[in-house]
C-alpha positions as CSV (number, residue, x, y, z in Angstrom):
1,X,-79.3,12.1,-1.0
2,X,-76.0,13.9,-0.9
3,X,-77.5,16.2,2.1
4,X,-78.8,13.9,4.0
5,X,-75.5,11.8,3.8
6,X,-73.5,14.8,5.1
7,X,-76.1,15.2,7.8
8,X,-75.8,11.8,8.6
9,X,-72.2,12.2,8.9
10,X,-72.2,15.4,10.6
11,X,-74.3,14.0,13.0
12,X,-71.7,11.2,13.6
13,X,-69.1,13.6,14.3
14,X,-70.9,15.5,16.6
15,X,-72.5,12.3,18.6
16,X,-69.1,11.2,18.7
17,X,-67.7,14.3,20.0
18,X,-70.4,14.3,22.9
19,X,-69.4,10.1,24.0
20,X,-65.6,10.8,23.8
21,X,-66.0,14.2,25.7
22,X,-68.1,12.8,28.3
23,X,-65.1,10.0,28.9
24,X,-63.4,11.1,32.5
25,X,-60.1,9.8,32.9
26,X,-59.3,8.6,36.7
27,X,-56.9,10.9,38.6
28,X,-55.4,10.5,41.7
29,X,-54.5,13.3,43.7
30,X,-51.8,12.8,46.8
31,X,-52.2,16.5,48.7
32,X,-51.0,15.1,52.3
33,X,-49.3,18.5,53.0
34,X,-49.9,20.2,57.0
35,X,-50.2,23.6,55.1
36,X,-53.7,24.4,54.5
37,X,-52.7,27.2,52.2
38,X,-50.9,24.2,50.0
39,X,-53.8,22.1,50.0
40,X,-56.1,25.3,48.6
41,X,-54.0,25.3,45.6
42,X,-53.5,21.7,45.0
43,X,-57.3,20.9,45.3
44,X,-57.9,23.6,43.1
45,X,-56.2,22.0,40.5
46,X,-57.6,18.9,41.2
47,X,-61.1,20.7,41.0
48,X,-60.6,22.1,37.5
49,X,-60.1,18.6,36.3
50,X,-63.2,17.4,38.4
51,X,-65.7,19.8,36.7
52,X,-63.6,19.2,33.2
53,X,-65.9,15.4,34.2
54,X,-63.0,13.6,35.3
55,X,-63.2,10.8,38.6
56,X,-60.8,12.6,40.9
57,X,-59.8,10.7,44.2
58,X,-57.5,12.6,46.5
59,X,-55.4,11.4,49.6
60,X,-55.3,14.4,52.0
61,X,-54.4,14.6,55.9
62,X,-56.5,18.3,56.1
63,X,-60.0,18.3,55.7
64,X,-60.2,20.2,52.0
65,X,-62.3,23.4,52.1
66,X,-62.2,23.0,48.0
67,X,-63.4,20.4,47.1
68,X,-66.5,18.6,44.2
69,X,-68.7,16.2,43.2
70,X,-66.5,14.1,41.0
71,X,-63.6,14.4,43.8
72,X,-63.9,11.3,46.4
73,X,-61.7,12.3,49.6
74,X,-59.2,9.7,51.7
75,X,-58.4,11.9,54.5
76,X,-55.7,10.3,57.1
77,X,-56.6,13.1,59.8
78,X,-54.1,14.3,62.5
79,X,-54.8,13.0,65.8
80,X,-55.4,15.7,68.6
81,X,-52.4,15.7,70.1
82,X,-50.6,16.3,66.2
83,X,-53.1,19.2,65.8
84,X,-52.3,20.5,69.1
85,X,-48.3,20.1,68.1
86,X,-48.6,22.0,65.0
87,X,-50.8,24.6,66.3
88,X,-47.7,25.3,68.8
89,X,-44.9,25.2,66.6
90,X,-47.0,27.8,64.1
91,X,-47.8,30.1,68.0
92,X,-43.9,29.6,68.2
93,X,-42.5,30.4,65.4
94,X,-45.4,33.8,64.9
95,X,-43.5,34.8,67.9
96,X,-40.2,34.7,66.4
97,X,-37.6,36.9,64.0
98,X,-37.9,34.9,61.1
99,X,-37.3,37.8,58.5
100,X,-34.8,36.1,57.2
101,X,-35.8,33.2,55.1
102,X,-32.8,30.6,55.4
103,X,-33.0,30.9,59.1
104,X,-36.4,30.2,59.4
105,X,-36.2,27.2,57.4
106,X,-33.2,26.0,59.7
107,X,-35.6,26.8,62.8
108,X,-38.3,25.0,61.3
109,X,-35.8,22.0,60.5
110,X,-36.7,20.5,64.1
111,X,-40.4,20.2,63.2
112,X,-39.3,18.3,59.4
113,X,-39.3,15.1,60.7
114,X,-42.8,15.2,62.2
115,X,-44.8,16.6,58.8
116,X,-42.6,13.8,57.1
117,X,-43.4,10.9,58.7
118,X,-47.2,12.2,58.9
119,X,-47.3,12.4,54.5
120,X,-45.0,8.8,55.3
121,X,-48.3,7.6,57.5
122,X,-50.5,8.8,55.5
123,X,-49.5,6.9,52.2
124,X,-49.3,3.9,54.7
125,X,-52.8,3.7,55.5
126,X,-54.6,0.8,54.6
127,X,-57.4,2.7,52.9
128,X,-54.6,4.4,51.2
129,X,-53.1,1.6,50.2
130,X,-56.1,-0.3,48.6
131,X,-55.3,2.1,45.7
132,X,-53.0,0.0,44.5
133,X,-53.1,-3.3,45.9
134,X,-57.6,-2.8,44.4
135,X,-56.8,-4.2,41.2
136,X,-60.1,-3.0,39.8
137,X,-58.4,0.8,40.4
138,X,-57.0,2.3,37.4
139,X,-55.4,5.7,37.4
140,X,-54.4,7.2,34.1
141,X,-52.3,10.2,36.1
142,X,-51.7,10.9,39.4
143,X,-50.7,14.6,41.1
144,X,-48.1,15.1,43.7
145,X,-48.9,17.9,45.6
146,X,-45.4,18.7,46.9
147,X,-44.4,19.8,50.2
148,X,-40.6,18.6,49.4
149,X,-42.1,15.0,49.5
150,X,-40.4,13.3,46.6
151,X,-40.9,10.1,48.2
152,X,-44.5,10.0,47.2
153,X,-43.4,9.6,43.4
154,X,-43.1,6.1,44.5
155,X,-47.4,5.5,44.8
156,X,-47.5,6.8,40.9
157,X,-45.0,3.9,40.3
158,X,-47.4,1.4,42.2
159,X,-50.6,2.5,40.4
160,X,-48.4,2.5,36.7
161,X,-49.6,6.2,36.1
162,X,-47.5,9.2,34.6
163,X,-47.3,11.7,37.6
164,X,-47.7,16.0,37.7
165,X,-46.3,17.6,40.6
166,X,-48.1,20.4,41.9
167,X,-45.9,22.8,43.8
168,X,-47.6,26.2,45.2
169,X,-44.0,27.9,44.2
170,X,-42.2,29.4,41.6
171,X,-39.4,27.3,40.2
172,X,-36.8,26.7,42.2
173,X,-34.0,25.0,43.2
174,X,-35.8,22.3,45.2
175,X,-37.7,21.5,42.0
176,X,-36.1,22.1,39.1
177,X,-34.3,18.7,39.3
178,X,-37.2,17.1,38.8
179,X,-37.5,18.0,35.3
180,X,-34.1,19.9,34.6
181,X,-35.1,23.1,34.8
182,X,-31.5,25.3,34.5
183,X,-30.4,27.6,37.7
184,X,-29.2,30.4,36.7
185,X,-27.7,32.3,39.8
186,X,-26.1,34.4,37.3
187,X,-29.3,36.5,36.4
188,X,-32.2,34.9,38.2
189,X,-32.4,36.7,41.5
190,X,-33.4,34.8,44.6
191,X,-36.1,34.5,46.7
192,X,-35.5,37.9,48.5
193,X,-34.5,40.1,45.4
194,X,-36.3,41.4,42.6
195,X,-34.5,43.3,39.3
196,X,-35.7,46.5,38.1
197,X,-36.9,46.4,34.3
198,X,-34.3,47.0,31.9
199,X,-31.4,46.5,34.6
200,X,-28.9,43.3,35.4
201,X,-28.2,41.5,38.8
202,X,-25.8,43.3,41.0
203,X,-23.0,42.2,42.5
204,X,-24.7,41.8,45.5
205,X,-27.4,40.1,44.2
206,X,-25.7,37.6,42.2
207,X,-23.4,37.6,45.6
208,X,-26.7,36.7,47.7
209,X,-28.3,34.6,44.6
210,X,-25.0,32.4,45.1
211,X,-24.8,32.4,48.9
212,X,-28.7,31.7,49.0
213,X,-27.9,28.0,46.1
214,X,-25.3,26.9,48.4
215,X,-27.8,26.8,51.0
216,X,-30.8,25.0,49.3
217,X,-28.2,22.7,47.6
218,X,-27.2,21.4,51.3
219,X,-30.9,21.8,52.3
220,X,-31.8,19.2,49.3
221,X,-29.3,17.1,50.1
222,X,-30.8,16.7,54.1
223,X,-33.7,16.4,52.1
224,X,-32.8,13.8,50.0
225,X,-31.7,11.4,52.3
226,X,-34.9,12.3,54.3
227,X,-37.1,11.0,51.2
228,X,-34.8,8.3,50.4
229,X,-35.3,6.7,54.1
230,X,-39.4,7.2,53.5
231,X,-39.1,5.8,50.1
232,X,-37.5,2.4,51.5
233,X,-40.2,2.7,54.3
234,X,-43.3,3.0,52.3
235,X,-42.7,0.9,49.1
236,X,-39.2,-1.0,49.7
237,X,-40.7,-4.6,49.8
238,X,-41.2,-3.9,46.3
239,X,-38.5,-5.0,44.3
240,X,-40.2,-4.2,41.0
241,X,-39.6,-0.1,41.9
242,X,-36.8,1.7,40.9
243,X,-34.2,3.0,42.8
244,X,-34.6,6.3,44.5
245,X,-32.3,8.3,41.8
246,X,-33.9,7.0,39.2
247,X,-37.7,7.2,40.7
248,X,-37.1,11.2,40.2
249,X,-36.6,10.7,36.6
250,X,-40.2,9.9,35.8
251,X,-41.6,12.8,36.7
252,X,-44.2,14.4,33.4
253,X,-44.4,18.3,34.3
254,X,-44.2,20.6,37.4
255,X,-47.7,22.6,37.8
256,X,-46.2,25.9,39.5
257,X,-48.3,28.7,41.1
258,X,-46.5,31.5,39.4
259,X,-46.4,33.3,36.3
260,X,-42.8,34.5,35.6
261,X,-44.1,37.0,32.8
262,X,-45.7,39.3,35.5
263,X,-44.5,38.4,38.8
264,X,-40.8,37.9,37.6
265,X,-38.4,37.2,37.5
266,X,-37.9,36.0,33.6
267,X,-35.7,32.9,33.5
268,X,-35.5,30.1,30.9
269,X,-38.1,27.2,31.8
270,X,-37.5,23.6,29.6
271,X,-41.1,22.8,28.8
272,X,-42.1,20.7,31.2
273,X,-42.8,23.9,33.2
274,X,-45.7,25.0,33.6
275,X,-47.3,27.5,35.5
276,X,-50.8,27.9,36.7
277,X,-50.3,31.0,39.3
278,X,-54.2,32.3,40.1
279,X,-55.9,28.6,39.8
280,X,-57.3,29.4,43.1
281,X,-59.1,32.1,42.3
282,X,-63.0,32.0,40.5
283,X,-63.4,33.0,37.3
284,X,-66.5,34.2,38.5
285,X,-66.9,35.2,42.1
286,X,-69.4,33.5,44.2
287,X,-72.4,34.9,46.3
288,X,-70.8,35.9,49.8
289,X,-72.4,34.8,53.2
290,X,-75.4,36.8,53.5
291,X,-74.1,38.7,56.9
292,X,-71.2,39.6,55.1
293,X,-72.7,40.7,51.5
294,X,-74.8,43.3,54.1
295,X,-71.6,44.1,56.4
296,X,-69.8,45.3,53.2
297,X,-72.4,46.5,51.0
298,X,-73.6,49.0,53.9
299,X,-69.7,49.6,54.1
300,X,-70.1,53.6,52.9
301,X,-66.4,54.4,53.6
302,X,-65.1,51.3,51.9
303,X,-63.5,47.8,53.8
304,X,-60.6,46.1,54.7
305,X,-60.2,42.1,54.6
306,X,-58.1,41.3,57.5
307,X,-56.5,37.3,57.5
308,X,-53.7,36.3,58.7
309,X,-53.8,32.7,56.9
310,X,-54.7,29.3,57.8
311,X,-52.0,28.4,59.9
312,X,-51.7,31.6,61.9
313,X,-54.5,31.7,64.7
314,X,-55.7,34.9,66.7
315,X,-54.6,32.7,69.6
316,X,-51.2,32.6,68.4
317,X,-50.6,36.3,68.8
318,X,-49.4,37.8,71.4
319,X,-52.4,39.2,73.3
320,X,-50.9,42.6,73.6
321,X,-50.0,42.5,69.8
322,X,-54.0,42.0,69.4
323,X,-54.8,44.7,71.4
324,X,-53.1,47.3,69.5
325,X,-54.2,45.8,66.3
326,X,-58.2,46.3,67.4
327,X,-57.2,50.2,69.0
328,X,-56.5,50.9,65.8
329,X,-59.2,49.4,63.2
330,X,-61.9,49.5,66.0
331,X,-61.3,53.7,65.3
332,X,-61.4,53.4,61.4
333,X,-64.2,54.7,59.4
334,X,-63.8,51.8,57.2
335,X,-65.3,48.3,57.7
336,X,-63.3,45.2,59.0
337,X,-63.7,41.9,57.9
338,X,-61.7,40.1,60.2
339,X,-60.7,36.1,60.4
340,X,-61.0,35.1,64.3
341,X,-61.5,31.4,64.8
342,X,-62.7,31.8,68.7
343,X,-65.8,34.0,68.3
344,X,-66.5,33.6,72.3
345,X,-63.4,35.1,72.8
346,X,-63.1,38.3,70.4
347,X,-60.4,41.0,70.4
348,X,-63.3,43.5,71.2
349,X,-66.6,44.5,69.7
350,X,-66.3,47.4,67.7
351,X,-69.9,48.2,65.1
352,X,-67.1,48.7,62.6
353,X,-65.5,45.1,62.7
354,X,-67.1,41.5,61.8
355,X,-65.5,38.2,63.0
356,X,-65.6,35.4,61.1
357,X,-63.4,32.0,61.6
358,X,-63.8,31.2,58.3
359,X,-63.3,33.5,55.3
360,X,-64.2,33.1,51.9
361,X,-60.9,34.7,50.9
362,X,-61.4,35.1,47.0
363,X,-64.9,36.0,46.9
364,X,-64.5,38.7,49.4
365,X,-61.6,40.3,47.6
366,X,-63.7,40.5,44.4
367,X,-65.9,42.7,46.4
368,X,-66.0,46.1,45.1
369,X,-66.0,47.8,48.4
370,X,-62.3,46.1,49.8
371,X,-60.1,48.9,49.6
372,X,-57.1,47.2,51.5
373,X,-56.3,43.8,52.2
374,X,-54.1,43.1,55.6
375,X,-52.3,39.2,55.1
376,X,-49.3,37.3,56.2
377,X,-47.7,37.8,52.7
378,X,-48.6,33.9,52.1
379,X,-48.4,33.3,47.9
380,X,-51.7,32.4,47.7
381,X,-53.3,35.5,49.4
382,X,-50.9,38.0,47.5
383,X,-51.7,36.0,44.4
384,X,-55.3,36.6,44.9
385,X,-55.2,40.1,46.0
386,X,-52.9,40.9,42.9
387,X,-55.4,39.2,40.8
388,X,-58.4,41.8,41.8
389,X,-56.3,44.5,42.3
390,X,-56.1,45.1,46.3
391,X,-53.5,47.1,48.2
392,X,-51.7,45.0,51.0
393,X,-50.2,45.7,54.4
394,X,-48.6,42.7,54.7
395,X,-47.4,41.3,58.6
396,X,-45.3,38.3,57.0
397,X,-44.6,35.6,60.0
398,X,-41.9,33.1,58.5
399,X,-40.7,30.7,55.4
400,X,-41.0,32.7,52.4
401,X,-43.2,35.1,54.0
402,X,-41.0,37.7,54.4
403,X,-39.6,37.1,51.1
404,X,-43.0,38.1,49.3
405,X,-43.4,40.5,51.6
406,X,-40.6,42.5,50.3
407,X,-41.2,41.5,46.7
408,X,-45.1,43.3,47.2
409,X,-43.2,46.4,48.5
410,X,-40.8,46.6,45.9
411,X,-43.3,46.2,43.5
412,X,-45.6,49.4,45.3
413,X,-48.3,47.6,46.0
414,X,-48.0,48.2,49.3
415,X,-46.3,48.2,52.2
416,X,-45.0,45.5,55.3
417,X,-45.0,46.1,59.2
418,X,-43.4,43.5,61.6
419,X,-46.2,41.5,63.2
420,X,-43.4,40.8,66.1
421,X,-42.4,44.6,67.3
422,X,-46.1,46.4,66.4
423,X,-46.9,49.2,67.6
424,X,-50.4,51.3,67.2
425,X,-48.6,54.3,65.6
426,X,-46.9,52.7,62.4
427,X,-49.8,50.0,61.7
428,X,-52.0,53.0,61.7
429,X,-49.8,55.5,59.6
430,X,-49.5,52.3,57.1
431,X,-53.3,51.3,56.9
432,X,-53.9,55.3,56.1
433,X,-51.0,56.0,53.8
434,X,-52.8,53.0,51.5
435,X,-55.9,54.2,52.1
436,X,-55.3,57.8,51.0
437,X,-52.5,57.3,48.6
438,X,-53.7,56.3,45.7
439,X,-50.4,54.9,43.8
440,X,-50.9,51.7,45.5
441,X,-54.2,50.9,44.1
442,X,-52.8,51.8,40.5
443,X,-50.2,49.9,40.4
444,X,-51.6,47.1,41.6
445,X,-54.8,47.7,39.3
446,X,-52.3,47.8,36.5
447,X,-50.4,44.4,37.3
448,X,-53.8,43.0,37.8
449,X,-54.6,43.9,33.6
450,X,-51.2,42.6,33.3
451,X,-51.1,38.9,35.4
452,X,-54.5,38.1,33.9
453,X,-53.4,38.6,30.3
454,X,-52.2,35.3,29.3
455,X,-52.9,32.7,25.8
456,X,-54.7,30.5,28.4
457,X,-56.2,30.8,31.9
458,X,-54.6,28.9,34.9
459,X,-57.7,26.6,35.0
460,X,-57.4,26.0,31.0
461,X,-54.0,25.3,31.6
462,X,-54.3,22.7,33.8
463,X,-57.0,20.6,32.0
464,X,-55.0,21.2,28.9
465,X,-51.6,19.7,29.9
466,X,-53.0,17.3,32.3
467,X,-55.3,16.0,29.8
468,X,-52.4,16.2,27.2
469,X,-50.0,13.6,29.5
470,X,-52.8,11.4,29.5
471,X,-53.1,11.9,25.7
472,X,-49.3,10.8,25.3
473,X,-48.8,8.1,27.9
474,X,-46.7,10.6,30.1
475,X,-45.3,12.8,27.6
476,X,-41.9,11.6,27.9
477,X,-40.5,13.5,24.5
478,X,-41.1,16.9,26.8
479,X,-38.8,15.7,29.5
480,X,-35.2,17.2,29.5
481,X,-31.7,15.4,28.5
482,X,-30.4,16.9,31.6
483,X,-32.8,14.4,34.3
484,X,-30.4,12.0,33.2
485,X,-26.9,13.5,33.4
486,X,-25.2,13.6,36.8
487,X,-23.2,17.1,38.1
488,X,-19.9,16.8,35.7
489,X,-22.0,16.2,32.7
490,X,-24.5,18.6,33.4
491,X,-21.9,21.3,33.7
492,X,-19.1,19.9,31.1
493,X,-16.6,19.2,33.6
494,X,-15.5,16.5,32.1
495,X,-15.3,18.4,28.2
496,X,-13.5,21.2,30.1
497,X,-11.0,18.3,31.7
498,X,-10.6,17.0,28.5
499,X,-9.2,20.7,27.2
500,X,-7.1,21.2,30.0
501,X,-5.9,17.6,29.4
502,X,-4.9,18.7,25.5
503,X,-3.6,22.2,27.0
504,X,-1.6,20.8,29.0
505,X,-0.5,17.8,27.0
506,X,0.4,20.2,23.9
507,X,2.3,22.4,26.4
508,X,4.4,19.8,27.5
509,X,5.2,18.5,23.8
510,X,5.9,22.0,22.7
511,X,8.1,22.1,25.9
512,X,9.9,19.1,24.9
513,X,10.2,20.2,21.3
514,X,11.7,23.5,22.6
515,X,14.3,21.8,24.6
516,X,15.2,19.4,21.9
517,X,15.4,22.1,19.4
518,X,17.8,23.8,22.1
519,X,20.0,20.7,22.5
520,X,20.2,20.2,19.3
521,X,21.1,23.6,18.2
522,X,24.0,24.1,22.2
523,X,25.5,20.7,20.8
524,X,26.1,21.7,17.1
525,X,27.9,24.8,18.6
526,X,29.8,23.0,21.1
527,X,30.8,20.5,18.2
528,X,32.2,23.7,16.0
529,X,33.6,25.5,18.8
530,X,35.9,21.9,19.2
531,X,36.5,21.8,16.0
C-alpha cells in the first residue's frame, strides 16, 4: 500500500513536471535594427527561448535568416529606395579612413536620423501596433534588441511586460545607465586598448579611456534627445506612460554579447549584467550545403572562409581593390570560400575559389579543414572564429571595427591589413605568415578552451535569466540603487560639498577664535603698558 502510494505520488510529481514544463510564456521580441549582424544575435536569443517551447513574436525591419517554428515574424521591410540608401552609405563609408572609431561614428552621424525614424516607423505600423491595442495579446517579457533605440522601452510599457535588452556589445557607456552598471575610466580600458595580464592602465590609456567618455557622454546626450523626440512620437498620446527619464528605469537586465572573463577587459558588473557572448554559434554544427561539404572536404591543402559581413557587398569595393584580392587567393594552394552576392558578376573564376552570396558562417568555421578566416573584424564573426579556434586577417571597414581589429592583433590571433590602401604584396605576406606560422592557431586554439569554459552556456543563460524575470515579475530587487540617483548623488558631490562646507566653516571659526584670542591677549598688553 505504502509503494503504490509513493508511486502514485511520484507519478504526480513527474506528470506535473511534464504540464508545467510544457507551459510557453509569450515573448515579444523588438529587433528593428538596419544591421543584419545585430539581428543575427538578437534572433538568436530569441531562438533559444523558441526551442526552450516558448510563443516568440518578433518585430523586425530585415528579413531574419535565424529564425523557428514557435517564432511568428512582423517584418516592416525597407522600401527600395531605403535599401538602395543604405547600401550607399555602407559603399561610402567601405571607401573611407574610418580607423579611428569616434570619427567614424561622427561620419556616420548624418545617416542617424534615417535608421531612427525607420525603428520609429516600424513600431508605428499598424500590424505593429495591434500588439497592444489586441487585448487578447499578452506578453509576459518583451526583448529590446538595441541599436541605441531606448525609445522602444516605451512598447514594453504598452504591453505591461518586464523588458531585457539585448545589445550585441560589451558594456559600455551607452548602456550601463540602463541598469547602473559603474564606468570606471580609471582601470577599464576603452574600446581601442587592451591591458596586458598582470599590468595597470597607462597613463595614456587612462588619458585615451578619459578622452574616449567625454565623447560618448556628448554622444548619449545627442542621443538622448533623439529618443526622447521618438518617444513623444510613438506613444505620447498616452498619458498613462511615464516620462522619458523615468521610462529608462524599468529596464530588468542587459543580455550582452561578451564575456569579460576571456575577452577582457575585467570590470565590476551589478547583476543585472549579463553576458551571453557566442549565443550565435551551434552547439552542434549543422550539415553544410552539399557543394560546399565537397568543395572543402576535397580541400587537400586546407581552406580559407572569406566574408566580409552582411552589410559590406563585393559591389561596394573598389573594383581595383577586388582585383588584387582574387590575384592573390586565385594563386593559393588552399581552397576559398568566398561570400559574393552577384554570382553573374564574379571577381574571376579560379578552380581554387567558390562563390556563394550566402554563407552559412558558423557551420563553415566548424569545419575542420578552415585553416584561416578573412572578416571585417565585425563581433559576431570574431566571436565565432574565436569560438572554434580560426586564425583571422581581419580588413576592418568602420564603427568598432577597427577597434576589434586591433584587439584580435594584440591578442595574436592574427593579424589586420587596411581594406582601403591594399596592395597584393602585404595581403599575400599576411594570408601566408598565418598560414605557416603556427602561433596563431595556438593561441587562438587556447582562448577557444578558455571562452567556452563557463558555469553555463550562452544559450543556458539566456533561458535561465529570461525565464527567471518572468519567474519574479521583472526582478526588480536585481536592479541597482544607482538607476535612480542623478550625477551629484551618484558621485557624492553633494557629501563632498557638505565637507568642504564644515572645512571651511571650521576654518573660519578657528580663524575667528584666533583673532579673538589675539585681541584679547594685544588689549590686555596695551592695558598694562598704560598702566
Amino acid at each position: 500500500m505504502v509503494n503504490k502510494s509513493g508511486q502514485i505520488l511520484v507519478l504526480a510529481i513527474a506528470l506535473a513536471a511534464f504540464i508545467g514544463g510544457t507551459q510557453g510564456a509569450n515573448i515579444l521580441g523588438l529587433f528593428p535594427s538596419l544591421s543584419p549582424s545585430h539581428v543575427i544575435i538578437q534572433m538568436s536569443a530569441a531562438k533559444v527561448l523558441a526551442e526552450k517551447g516558448h510563443n516568440v513574436t518578433v518585430v523586425t525591419v530585415l528579413k531574419p535568416v535565424v529564425t523557428h517554428k514557435n517564432i511568428k515574424v512582423i517584418q516592416v521591410p525597407l522600401t527600395k529606395e531605403e535599401s538602395q540608401q543604405m547600401s550607399d552609405t555602407i559603399g561610402a563609408m567601405s571607401k573611407s579612413d574610418n580607423s579611428n572609431m569616434i570619427l567614424s561614428l561622427i561620419r556616420m552621424s548624418g545617416q542617424m536620423d534615417f535608421m531612427y525614424n525607420k525603428m520609429a516607423e516600424a513600431l508605428k505600423n499598424d500590424r505593429v501596433r495591434d500588439l497592444y491595442l489586441n487585448r487578447d495579446n499578452k506578453f509576459d517579457l518583451v526583448l529590446s534588441g538595441y541599436f541605441m533605440n531606448d525609445f522602444q522601452l516605451g512598447f514594453a510599457k504598452k504591453v505591461k511586460a518586464p523588458v531585457i535588452v539585448v545589445a550585441s556589445m560589451p558594456p559600455n557607456q551607452l548602456l550601463n545607465p540602463l541598469i547602473g552598471n559603474p564606468l570606471e575610466v580609471a582601470y577599464v580600458p576603452s574600446i581601442n586598448d587592451s591591458v596586458e595580464k598582470g599590468k595597470a592602465l597607462t597613463f595614456r590609456q587612462r588619458l585615451t579611456g578619459y578622452v574616449s567618455s567625454v565623447f560618448f557622454e556628448i554622444f548619449s546626450c545627442l542621443s538622448e534627445r533623439r529618443n526622447r523626440n521618438l518617444y513623444k512620437d510613438i506613444f505620447g498620446d498616452d498619458p498613462t506612460l511615464p516620462e522619458y527619464s523615468e521610462l529608462l528605469k524599468n529596464t530588468s537586465l542587459v543580455f550582452f554579447a561578451s564575456h569579460a572573463a576571456s575577452e577582457g577587459p575585467i570590470r565590476p558588473n551589478v547583476p543585472a549584467a549579463i553576458e551571453i557572448g557566442g549565443i550565435q554559434v551551434k552547439d552542434t554544427p549543422d550539415p553544410l550545403p552539399q557543394n560546399m561539404a565537397e568543395f572543402l572536404g576535397n580541400a587537400t591543402d586546407g581552406a580559407i572562409l572569406l566574408s566580409l559581413g552582411s552589410n559590406v557587398q563585393g559591389s561596394h569595393l573598389k573594383p581595383e581593390t577586388v582585383v588584387k584580392m582574387f590575384n592573390v587567393l586565385s594563386k593559393l594552394k588552399q581552397r576559398v570560400i568566398w561570400k559574393w552576392e552577384d554570382l553573374e558578376k564574379t571577381p574571376g573564376k579560379s578552380d581554387n575559389i567558390l562563390y556563394s552570396k550566402w554563407l552559412p558562417q558558423d557551420d563553415i568555421l566548424a569545419h575542420p579543414k578552415i585553416k584561416l578566416f578573412i572578416n571585417h573584424a565585425g563581433k559576431g564573426g570574431i566571436t565565432e572564429s574565436q569560438y572554434h579556434g580560426k586564425p583571422m586577417l581581419s580588413l576592418p571597414v568602420f564603427a568598432d571595427q577597427p577597434a576589434n581589429a586591433d584587439a584580435m592583433v594584440k591578442k595574436g590571433f592574427g593579424l589586420k591589413v587596411s581594406l582601403l590602401t591594399l596592395e597584393e604584396q602585404p595581403f599575400r605576406e599576411a594570408i601566408l605568415e598565418i598560414l605557416s606560422n603556427p602561433q596563431y592557431a595556438q593561441k587562438v586554439a587556447s582562448f577557444s578552451s578558455l571562452y567556452r569554459d563557463r558555469p553555463m552556456t550562452a544559450r543556458e543563460s539566456v533561458v535561465y535569466w529570461a525565464e527567471y524575470v518572468i519567474r519574479h515579475h521583472g526582478a526588480q530587487h536585481l536592479q541597482s540603487p544607482l538607476v535612480h540617483m542623478n550625477f551629484i548623488a551618484a558621485k557624492n558631490i553633494d557629501i563632498y560639498v557638505l565637507f568642504a562646507a564644515i572645512l571651511v566653516t571650521l576654518i573660519l571659526l578657528i580663524k575667528a577664535l584666533v583673532q579673538f584670542i589675539y585681541r584679547k591677549c594685544t588689549s590686555k598688553q596695551e592695558k598694562e603698558k598704560k598702566q
